[in-house]
TORDRENTOR-41787 format. One record per residue: residue in three letters; x, y, z of N, C-alpha, C in turn. Coordinates in steps of 0.1 Angstrom, whole numbers, padded with zeros to 4 digits, always signed. Each point is the difference from the previous one (the first is absolute). Layout:
BEGIN
ALAXYZXYZXYZ;...
This chain:
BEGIN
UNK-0033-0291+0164+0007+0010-0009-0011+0010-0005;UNK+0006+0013-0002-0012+0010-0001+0002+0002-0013;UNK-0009+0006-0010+0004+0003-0020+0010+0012+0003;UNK-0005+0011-0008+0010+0010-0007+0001+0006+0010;UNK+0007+0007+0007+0007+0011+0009+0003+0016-0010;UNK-0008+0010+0004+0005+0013-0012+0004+0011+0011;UNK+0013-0001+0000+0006+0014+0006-0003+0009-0002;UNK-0004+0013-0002-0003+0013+0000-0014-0001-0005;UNK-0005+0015+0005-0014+0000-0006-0001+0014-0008;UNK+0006+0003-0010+0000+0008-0010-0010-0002-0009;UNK+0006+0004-0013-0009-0002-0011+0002-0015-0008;UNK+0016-0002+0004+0001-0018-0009-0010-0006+0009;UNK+0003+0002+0017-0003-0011+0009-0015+0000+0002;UNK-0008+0011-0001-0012-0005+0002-0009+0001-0016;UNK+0007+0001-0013-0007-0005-0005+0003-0017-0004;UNK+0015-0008+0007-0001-0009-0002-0010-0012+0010;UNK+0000+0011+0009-0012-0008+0012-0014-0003-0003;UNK-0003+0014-0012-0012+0000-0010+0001-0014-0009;UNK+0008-0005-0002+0000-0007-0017+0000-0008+0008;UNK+0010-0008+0014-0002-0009+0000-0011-0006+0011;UNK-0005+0010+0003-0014-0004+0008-0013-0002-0015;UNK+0010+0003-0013-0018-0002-0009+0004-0014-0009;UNK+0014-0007+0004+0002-0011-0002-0001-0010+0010;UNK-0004+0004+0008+0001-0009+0013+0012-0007+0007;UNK+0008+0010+0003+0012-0007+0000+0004+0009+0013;UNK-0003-0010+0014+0000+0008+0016+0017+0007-0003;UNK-0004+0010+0006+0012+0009+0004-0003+0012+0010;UNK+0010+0007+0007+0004+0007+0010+0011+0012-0002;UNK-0003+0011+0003+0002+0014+0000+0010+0004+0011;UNK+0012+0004+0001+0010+0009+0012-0001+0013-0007;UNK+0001+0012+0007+0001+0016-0001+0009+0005+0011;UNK+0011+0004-0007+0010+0000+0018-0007+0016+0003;UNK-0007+0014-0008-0007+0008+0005-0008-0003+0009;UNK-0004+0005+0008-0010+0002+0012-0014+0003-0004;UNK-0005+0006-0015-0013-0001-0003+0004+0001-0016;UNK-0010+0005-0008-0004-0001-0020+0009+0014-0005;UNK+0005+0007+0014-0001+0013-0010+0016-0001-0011;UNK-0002+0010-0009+0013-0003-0010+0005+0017-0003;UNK+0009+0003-0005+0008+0008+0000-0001+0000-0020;UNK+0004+0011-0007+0003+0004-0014-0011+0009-0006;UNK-0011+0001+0005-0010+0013-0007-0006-0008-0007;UNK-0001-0007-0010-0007-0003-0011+0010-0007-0007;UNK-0015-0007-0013+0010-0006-0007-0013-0004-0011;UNK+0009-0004-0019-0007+0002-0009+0001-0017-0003;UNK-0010-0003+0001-0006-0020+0003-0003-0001-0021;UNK+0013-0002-0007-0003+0002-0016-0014-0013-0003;UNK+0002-0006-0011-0017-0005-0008+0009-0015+0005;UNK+0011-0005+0003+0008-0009+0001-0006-0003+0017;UNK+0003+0010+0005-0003-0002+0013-0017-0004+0007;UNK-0012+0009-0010-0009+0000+0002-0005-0012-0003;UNK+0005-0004-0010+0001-0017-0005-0004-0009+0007;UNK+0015-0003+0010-0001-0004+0013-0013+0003+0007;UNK-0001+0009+0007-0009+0001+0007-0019-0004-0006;UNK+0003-0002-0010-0017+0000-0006+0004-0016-0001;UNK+0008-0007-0001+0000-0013+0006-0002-0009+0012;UNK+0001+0011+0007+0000-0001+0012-0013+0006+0008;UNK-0009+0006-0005-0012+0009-0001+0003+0010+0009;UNK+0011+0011-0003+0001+0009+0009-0001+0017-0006;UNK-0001-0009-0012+0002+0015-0008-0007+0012-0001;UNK-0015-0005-0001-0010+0009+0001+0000+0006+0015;UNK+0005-0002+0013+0005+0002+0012+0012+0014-0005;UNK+0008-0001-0009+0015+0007+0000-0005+0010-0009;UNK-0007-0004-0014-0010+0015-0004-0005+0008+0005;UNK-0008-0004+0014-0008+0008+0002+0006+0009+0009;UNK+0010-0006+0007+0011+0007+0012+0008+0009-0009;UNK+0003+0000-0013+0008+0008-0003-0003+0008-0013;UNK+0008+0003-0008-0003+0007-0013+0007-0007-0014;UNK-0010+0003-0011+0007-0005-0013+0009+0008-0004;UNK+0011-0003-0004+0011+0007-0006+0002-0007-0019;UNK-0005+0014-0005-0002+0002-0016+0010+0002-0004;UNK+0011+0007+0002+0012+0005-0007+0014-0001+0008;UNK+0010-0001-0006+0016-0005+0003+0003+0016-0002;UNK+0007+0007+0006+0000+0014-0013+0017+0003+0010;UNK+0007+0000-0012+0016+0009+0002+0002+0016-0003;UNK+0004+0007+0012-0001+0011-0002+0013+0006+0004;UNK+0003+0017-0002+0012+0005+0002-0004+0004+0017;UNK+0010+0005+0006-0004+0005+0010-0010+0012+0004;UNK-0002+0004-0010-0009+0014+0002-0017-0004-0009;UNK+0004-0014-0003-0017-0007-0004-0001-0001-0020;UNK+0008+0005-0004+0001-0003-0011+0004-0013-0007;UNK-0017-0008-0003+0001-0013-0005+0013-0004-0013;UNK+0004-0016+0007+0010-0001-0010-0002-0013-0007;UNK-0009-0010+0004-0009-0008-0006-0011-0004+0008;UNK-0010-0005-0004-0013-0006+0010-0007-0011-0007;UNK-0001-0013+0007-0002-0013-0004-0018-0005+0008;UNK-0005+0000-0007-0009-0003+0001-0001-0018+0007;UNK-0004+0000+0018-0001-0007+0002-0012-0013+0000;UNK-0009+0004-0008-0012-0007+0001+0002-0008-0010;UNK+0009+0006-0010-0004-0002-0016+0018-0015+0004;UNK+0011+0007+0008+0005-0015+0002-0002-0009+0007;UNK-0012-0001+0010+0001-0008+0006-0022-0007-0003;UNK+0003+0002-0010-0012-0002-0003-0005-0020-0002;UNK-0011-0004+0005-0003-0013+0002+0013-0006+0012;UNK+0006+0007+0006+0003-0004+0012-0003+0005+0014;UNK-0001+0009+0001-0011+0008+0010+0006+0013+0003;UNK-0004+0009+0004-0001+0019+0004+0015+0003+0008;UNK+0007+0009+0002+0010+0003+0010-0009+0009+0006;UNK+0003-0003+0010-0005+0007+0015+0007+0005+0010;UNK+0002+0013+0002+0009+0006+0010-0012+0000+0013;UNK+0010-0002+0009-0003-0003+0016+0008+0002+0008;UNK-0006+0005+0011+0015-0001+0013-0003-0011+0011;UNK+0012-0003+0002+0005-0016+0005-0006-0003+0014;UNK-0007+0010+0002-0003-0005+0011-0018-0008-0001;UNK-0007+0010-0010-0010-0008-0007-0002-0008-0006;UNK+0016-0004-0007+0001-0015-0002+0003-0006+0009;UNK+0010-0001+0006-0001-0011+0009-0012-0002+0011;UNK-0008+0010-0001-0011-0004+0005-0009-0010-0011;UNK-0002+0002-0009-0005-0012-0011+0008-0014+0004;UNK+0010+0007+0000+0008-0017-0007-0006-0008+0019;UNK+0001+0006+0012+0002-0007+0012-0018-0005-0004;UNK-0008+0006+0000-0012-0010+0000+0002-0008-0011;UNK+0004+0000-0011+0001-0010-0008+0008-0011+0002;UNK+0009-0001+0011+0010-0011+0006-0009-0003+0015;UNK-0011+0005+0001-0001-0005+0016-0006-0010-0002;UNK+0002-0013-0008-0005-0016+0001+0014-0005+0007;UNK+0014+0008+0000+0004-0007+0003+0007+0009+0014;UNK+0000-0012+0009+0007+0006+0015+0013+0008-0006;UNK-0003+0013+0018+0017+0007-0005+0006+0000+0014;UNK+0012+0008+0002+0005+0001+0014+0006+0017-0005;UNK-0005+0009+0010+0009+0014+0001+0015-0003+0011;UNK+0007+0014-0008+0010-0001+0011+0005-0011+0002;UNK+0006-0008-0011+0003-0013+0000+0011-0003-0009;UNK+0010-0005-0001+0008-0004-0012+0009-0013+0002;UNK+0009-0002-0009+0009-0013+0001+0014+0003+0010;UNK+0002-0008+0009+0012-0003+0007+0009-0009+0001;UNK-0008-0007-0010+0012-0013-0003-0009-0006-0013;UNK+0008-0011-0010-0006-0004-0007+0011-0018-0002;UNK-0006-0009-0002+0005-0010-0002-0004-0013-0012;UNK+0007+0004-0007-0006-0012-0017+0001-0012+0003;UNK-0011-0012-0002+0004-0012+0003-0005-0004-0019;UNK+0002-0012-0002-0005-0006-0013-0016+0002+0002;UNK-0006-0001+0008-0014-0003-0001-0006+0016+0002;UNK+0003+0011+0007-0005+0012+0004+0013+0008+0005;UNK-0007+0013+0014+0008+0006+0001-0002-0001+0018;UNK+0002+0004+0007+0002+0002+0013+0002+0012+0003;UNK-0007+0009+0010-0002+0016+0001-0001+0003+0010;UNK+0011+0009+0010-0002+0007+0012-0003+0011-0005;UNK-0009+0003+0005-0003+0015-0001+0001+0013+0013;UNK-0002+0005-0005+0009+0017+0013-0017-0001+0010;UNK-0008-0004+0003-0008+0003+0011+0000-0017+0009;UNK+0011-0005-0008+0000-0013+0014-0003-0009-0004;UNK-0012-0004-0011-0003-0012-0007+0006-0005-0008;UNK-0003-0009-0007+0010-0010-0009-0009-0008-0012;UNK+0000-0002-0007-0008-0014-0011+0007-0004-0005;UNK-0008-0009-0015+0011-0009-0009-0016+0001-0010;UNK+0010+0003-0014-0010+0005-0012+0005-0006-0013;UNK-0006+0000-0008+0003-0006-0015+0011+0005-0004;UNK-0011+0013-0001+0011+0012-0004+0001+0010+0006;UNK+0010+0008-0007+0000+0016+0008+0005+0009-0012;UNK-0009+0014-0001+0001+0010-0009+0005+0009+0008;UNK+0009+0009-0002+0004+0008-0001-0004+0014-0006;UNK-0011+0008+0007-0009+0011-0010+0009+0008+0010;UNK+0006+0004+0005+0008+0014+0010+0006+0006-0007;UNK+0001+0006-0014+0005+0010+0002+0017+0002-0006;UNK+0000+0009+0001+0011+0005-0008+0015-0006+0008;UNK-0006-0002+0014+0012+0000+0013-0006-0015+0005;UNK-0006-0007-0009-0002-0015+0007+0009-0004+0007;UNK-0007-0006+0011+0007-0012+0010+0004-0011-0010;UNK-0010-0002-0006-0004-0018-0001+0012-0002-0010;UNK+0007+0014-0011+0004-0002-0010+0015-0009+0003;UNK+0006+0005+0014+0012-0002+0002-0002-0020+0001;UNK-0013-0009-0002+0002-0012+0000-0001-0006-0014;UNK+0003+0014-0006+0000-0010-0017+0007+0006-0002;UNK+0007+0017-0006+0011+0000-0003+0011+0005+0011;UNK+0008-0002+0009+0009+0000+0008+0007+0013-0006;UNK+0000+0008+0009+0006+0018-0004-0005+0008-0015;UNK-0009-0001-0001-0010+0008-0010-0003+0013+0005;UNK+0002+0011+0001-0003+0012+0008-0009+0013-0016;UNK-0005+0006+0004-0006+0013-0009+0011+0010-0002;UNK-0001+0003-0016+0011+0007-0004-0005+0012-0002;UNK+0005+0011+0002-0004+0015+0001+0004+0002-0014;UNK-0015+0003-0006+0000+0003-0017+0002+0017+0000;UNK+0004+0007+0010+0009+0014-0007-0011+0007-0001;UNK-0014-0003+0009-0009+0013-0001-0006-0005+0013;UNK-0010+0018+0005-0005+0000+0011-0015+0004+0000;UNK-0009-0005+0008-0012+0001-0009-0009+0008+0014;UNK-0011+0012-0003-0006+0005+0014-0017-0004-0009;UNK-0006-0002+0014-0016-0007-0009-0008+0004+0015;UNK-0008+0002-0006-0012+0007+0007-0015+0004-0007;UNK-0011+0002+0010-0011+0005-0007-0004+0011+0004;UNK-0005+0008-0011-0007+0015+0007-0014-0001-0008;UNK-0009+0010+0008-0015+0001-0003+0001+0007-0008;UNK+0004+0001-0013-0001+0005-0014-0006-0008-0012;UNK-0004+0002-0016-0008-0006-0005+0006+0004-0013;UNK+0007-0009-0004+0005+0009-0017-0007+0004-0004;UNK+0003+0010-0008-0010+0004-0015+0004-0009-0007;UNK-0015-0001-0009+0000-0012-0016-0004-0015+0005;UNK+0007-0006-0010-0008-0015-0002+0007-0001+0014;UNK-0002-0010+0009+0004-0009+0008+0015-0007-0009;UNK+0014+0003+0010+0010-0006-0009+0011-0003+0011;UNK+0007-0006-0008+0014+0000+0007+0013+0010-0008;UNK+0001+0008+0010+0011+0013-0012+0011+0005+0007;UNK+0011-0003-0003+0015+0004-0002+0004+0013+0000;UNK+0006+0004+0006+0007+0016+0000+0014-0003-0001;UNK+0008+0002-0010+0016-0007-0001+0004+0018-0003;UNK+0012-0007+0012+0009+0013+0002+0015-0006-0001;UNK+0007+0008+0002+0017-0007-0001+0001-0007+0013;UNK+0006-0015-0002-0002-0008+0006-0007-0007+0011;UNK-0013+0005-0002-0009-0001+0009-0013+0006-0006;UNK-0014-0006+0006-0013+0000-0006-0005-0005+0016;UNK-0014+0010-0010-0015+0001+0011-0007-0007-0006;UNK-0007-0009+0007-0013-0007-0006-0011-0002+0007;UNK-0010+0001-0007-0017+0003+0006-0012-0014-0008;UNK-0002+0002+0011-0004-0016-0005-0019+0003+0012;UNK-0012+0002-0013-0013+0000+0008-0003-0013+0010;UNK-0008+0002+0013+0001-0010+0008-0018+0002+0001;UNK-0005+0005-0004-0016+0001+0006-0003+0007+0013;UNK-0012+0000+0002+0004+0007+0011+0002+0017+0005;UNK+0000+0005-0014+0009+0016+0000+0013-0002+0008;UNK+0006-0009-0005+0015+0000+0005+0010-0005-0012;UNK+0009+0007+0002+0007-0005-0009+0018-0004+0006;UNK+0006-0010-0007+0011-0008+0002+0012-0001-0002;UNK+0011+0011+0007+0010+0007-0007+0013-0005+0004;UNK+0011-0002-0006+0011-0006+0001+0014+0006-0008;UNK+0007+0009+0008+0009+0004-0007+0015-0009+0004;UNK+0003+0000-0016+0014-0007+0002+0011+0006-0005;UNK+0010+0000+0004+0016+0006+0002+0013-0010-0004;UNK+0007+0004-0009+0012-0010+0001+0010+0007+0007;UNK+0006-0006+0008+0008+0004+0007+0008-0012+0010;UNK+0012+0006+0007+0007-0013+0008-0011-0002+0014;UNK+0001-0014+0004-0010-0004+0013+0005+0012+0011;UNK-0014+0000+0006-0003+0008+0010-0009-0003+0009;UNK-0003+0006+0013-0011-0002+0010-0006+0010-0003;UNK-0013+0005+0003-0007+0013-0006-0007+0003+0018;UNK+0003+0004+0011-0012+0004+0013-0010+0001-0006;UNK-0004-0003+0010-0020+0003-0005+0001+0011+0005;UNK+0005+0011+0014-0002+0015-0002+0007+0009-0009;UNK-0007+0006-0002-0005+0009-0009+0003-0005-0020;UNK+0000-0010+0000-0004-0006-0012-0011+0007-0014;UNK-0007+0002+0011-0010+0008-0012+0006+0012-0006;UNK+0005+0008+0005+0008+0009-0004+0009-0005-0007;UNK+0009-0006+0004+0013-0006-0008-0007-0001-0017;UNK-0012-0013+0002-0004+0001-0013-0006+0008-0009;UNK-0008+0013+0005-0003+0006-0006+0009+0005-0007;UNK+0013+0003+0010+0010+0009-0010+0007-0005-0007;UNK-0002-0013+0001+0010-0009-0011-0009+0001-0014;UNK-0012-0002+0001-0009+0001-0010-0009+0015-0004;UNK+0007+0010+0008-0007+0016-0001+0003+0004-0017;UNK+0011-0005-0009-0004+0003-0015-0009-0008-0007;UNK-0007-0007+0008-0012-0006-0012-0012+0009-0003;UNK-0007-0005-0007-0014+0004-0007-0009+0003+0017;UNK-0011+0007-0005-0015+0001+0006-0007-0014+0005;UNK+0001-0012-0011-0002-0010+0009+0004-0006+0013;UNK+0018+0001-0003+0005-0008+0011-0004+0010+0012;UNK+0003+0012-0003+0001+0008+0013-0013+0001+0009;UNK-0010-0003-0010-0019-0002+0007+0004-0009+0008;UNK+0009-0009-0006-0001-0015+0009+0007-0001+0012;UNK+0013+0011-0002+0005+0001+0013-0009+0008+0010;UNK-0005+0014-0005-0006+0004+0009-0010-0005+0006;UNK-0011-0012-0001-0007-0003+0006+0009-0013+0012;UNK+0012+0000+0000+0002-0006+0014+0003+0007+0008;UNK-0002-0007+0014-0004+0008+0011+0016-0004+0008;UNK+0003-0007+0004+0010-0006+0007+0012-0010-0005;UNK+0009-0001+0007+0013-0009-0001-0004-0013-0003;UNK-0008-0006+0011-0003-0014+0001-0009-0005-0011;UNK-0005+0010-0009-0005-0004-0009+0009-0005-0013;UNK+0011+0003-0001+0006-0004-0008+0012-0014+0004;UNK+0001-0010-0012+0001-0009+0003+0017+0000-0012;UNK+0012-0001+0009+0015-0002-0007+0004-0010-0001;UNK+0006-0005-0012+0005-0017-0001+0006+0005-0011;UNK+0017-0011+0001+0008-0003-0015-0003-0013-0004;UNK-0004+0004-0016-0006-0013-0008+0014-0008-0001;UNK-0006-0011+0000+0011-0014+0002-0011-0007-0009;UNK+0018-0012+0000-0006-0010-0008+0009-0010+0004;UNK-0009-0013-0001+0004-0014+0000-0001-0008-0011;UNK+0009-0007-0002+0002-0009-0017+0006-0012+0004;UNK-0009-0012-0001+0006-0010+0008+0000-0016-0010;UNK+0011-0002-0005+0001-0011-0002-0010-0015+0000;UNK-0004+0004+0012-0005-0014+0009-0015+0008+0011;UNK-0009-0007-0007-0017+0005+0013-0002-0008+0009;UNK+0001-0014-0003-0002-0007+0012+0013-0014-0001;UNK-0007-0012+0009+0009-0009-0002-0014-0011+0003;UNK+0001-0012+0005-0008-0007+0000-0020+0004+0008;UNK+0009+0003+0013-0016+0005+0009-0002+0016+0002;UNK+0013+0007-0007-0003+0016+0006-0001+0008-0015;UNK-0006+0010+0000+0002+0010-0013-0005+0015+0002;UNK+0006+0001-0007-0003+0018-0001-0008+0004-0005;UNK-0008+0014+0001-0010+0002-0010+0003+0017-0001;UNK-0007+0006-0011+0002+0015+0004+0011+0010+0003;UNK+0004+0012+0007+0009+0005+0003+0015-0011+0005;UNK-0010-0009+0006+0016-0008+0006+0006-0007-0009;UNK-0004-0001-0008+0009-0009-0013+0002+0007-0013;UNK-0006+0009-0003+0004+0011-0012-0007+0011-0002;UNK+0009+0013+0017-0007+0011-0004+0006+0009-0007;UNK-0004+0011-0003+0002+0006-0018-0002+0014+0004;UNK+0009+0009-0006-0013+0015+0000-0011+0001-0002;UNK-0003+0012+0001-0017+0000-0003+0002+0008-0014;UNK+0005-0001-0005+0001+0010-0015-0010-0006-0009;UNK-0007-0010+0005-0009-0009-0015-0012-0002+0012;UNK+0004+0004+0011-0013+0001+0014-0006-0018-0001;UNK+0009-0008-0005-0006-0014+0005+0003-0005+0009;UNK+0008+0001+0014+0000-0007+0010-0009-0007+0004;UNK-0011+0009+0003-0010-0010+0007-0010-0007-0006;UNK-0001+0003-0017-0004-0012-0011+0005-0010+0002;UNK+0013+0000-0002+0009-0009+0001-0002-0011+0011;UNK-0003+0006+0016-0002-0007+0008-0010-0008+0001;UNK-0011+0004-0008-0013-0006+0000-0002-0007-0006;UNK+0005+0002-0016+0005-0014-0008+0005-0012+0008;UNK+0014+0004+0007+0007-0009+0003-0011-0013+0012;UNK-0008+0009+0005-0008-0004+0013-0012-0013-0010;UNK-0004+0002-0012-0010-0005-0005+0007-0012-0005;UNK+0013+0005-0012+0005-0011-0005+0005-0010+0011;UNK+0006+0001+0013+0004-0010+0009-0013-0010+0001;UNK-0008+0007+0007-0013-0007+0002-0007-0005-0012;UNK+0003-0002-0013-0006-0010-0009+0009-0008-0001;UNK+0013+0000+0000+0010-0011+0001-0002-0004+0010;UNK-0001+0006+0014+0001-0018+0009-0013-0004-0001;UNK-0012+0007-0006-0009-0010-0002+0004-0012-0012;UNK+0007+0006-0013-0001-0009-0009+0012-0010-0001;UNK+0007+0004+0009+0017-0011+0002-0006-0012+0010;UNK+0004-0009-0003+0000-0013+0014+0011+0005+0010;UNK+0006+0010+0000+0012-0005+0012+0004+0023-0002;UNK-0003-0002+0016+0008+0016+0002+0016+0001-0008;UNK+0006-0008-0001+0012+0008-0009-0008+0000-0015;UNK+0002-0010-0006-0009+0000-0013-0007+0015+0000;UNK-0006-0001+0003-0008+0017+0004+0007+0013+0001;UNK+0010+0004+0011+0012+0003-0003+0006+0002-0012;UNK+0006-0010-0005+0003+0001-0011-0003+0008-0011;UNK-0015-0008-0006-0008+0006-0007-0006+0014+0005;UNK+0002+0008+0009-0002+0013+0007+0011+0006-0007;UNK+0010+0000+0005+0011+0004-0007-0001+0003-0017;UNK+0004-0012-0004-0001-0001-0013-0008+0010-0008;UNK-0015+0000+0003-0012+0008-0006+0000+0015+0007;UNK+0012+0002+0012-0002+0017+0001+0010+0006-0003;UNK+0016-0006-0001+0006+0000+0001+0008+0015-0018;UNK-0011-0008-0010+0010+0010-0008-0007+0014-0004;UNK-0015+0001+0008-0008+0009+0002+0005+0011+0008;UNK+0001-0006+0012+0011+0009+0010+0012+0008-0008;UNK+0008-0009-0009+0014+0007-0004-0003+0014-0011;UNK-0014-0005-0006-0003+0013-0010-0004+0009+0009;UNK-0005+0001+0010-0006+0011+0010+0011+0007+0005;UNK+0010-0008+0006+0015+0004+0002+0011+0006-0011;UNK+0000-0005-0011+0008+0006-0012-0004+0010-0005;UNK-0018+0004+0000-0007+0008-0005+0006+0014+0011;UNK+0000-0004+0013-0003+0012+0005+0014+0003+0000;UNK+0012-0004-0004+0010+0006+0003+0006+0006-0013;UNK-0010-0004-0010-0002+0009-0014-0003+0015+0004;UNK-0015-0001+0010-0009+0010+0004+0010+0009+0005;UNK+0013-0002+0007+0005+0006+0012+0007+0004-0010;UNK+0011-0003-0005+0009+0005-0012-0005+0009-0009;UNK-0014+0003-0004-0002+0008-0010-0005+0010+0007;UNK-0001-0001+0017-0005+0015+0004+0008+0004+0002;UNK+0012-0007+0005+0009+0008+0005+0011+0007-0015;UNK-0002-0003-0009+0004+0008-0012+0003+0019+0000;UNK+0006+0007-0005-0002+0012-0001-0018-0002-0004;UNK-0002+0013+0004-0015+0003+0004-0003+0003-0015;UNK+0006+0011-0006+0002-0001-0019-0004-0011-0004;UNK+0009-0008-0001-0002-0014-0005-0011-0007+0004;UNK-0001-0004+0012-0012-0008+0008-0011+0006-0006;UNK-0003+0012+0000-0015+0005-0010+0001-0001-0006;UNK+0009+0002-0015-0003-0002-0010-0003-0012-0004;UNK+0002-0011+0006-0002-0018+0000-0011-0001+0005;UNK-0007+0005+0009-0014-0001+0002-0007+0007-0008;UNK-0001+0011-0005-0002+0008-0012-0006-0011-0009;UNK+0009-0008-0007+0001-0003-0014-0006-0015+0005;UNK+0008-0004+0012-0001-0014+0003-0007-0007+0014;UNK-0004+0006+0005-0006+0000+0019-0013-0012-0005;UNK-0008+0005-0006-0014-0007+0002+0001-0019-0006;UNK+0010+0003-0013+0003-0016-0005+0009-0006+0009;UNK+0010+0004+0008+0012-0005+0006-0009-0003+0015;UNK-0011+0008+0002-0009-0006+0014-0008-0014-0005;UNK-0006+0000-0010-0007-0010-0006+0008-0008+0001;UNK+0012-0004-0005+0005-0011-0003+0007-0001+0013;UNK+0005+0003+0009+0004-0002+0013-0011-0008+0007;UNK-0013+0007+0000-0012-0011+0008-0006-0009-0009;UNK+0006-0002-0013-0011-0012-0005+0000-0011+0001;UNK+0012-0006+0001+0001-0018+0010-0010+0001+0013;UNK-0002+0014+0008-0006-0003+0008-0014-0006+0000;UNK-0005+0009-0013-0018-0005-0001-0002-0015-0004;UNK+0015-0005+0002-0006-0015-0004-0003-0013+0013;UNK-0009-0006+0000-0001-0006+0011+0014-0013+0001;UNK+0004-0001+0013+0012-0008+0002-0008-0018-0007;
């Protein structure tokens, strides 16, 4: 019988291949992609996330790939600040936020998982629970039998449908385009907001002279073509400010922009005795508090000190659960705070940032600076 089995190789799955190759605890990698590459532009890795990784010794690796981000800052659509939160000053004695694009992280995170074997182009075709482990056909013909099996795939897991039976992603009523262009904000290095009626631009530094943009829309579900897309968005976004439009103009093509409707999963139940979920497949969230992939990397670390410190994979389990379990819910309650107050008349919504933006950010991330 083989140890841990970790389905996908994202950000839960290969930083859990990190943790549990530094506890010594043999495990094995599937990636049903054909190579590392990843799709979304970028992404803002908070002092929660960096955390993780400087436990893992990868962090000074993700600094230097990317950029520090000093300020949270909410603005009107035409750039007129409407609060700005000083990010150093909250997340201070837990470590730096760093904006990066995903593809230079997952270049970190894959050397930092290469102690443990992987397979490309590979995923689950069958799965079978016995008391003692799991039993695994897999889509290129082979088969094993494992302790356990994680579940790191993603928003659209396979693995999820063997723990909760018809769990599917629920369309949270917005549409999100993300991409990078060779542009470089003015000012501190930040993550900054452009809120328009019902919908906001966000810019987020990635190092590099690149910067990390994502506009989101509420509106009913849709397909978005990738031709002529860039256009579509520019003119969906042609009444913003001088920033956003820098940021459009520096893209060149369609394919560069990347369309997806934010979903979410809220599940009752992560694992059962030999299988569990980690990350997007067991509680994904908007990005309105931008912790997805914190989240995932938590989740990857805490598993891996529970089955070191449990005698028995459920015990572990268990205690996995338990210890992530009401962390997740604030991440999730928080952001559907975040979504409700943008979507407010736009009157209203500034004036609450105005008076209240910088304290109502503080206290939204401060459970986070705390170690689990």
């Amino acid at each position: 019988m083989h140890g841990v089995l970790i389905v996908g190789g994202g950000l839960g799955g290969l930083t859990l291949a990190a943790a549990l190759a530094r506890e010594g605890i043999p495990a094995e990698l599937v990636e049903r992609n054909a190579d590392w590459s990843v799709l979304g532009g970028g992404i803002a890795v908070q002092g929660n996330g960096l955390r993780v990784l400087r436990d893992l010794g990868m962090d000074a690796a993700v600094q230097e790939a990317g950029a520090p981000l000093h300020r949270w800052t909410f603005s009107d659509d035409q750039g007129t600040v409407l609060s700005e939160s000083d990010l150093d000053g909250l997340w201070s004695g837990v470590g730096p936020c760093i904006g990066i694009s995903r593809p230079r992280l997952q270049e970190v995170l894959v050397r930092g998982a290469s102690a443990v074997p992987f397979r490309l182009a590979t995923s689950i075709a069958s799965l079978v629970e016995h008391e003692d482990g799991v039993s695994v056909d897999f889509t290129d013909g082979t088969a094993g039998r494992y302790r356990l099996v994680v579940g790191a795939d993603g928003i659209h897991s396979v693995v999820r449908a063997h723990v909760v039976a018809g769990a599917t992603a629920v369309y949270a009523g917005q549409i999100v385009w993300r991409s990078l262009s060779p542009v470089r904000l003015s000012g501190p290095q930040r993550v900054q907001f452009y809120l328009g009626d019902a919908c906001f631009f966000g810019l987020c530094s990635v190092g590099g002279d690149h910067t990390y943009g994502f506009g989101n829309v509420t509106q009913e579900r849709y397909h978005d073509p990738v031709e002529s897309r860039l256009q579509r968005l520019r003119d969906r976004f042609g009444g913003f400010g001088p920033a956003v439009q820098d940021f459009l103009a520096g893209l060149r093509s369609d394919e560069q922009i990347h369309c997806s409707p934010i979903e979410w999963i809220e599940l009752n139940k992560w694992h059962t005795e030999r299988i569990v979920l980690i990350g997007d497949a067991a509680h994904a969230t908007s990005p309105m508090m931008g912790q997805g992939g914190c989240l995932a990397m938590e989740d990857a670390l805490v598993l891996a000190e529970t089955l070191r410190s449990e005698a028995t994979v459920p015990n572990a389990l268990h205690a996995f659960a338990s210890r992530r379990r009401p962390r997740v819910q604030w991440v999730q309650e928080q952001s559907r705070v975040v979504a409700e107050a943008l979507a407010m008349p736009s009157e209203v919504r500034n004036r609450v940032l105005r008076e209240r933006g910088d304290a109502m950010l503080r206290q939204r991330f401060a459970p986070l600076t705390r170690r689990l």
